[in-house]
Steps between C-alpha positions, in 0.01 A plus 500: 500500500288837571594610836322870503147461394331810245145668545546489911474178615718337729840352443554132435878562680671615771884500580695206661692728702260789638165427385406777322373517144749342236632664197617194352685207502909438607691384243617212622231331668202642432372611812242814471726849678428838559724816390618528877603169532671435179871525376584615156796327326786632394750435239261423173367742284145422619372505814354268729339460824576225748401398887767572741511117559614475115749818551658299825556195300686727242254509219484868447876491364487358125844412477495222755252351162808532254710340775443138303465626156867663580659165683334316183731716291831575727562119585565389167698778432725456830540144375666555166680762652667290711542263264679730290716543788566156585604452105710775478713367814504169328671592175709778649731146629 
């Protein structure tokens, strides 16, 4: 998606929020912003803009993405753990 036209001509895009002329896209859904009215993510070793109605719904922080990838691996951990536990007890009689 082009958003600032070359050789002086007129945008194609203007920002959800103010407007103005867009700079490009949020990450998250796409909607054309300019450098005002954009937030830049933290916490990733690139950088990313997104609309302040993405960075209110939490998508500028990356680690609320790992959140499942980390439950994925933690659960079955926790399991055997306390299965392990549960054995132990049992023999220990």
């Amino acid at each position: 998606m082009e958003l600032a036209s070359h050789d002086d001509g007129a945008a194609n895009a203007t920002c959800k929020h103010c407007g103005g002329v867009a700079a490009g896209p949020c990450l998250r859904c796409h909607a054309p912003l300019c450098g005002d009215c954009c937030v830049i993510s933290e916490g990733s070793v690139e950088v990313y803009a997104i609309c302040r109605d993405c960075a209110a719904e939490g998508a500028g922080e990356l680690s609320s993405r790992w959140a499942p990838v980390l439950r994925l691996l933690l659960w079955p951990i926790a399991a055997l753990l306390l299965l392990l536990v549960v054995l132990s007890l049992l023999t220990r009689r």
